[in-house]
N, C-alpha and C positions, 0 to 999 in steps of 0.2 A: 729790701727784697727778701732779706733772711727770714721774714715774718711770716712770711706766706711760703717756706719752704714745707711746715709740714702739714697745711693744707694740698698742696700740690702732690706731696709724698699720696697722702689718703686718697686724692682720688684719682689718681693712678691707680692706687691699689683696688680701688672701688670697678674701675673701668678692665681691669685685670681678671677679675674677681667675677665679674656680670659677663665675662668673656668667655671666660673658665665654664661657668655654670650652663650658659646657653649652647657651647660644645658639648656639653656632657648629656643635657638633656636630650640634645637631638641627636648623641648616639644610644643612649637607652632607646625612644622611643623607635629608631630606626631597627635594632636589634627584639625589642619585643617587651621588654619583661616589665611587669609594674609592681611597686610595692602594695602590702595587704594593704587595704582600706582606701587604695588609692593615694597614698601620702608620698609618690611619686616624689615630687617637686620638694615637698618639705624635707624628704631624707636626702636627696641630693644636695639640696641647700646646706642641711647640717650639717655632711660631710665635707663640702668644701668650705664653710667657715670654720668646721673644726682643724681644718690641716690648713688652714691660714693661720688661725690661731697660735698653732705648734709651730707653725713657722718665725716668728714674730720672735725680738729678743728678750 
């Protein structure tokens, strides 16, 4: 069963992470503000995979 621990690790992190992002989105879009060109979604994205990233050992 050790084999598949850091599968299980991942997507947790993945389900964490898709959790993360879908909160974040629907307080942006609840509060108003959109990035130039519309790149909305994509800078949100960036920034929570980059502070997952920095999280990471």
């Amino acid at each position: 069963m050790n084999a598949f621990r850091p599968l299980w690790i991942a997507l947790r992190a993945a389900v964490l992470a898709t959790a993360v992002f879908w909160v974040a989105l629907f307080l942006v879009d609840k509060i108003g503000w959109q990035a130039p060109l519309g790149l909305t979604e994509q800078l949100l994205f960036f920034v929570i995979f980059f502070i997952g990233v920095l999280m990471t050992k």
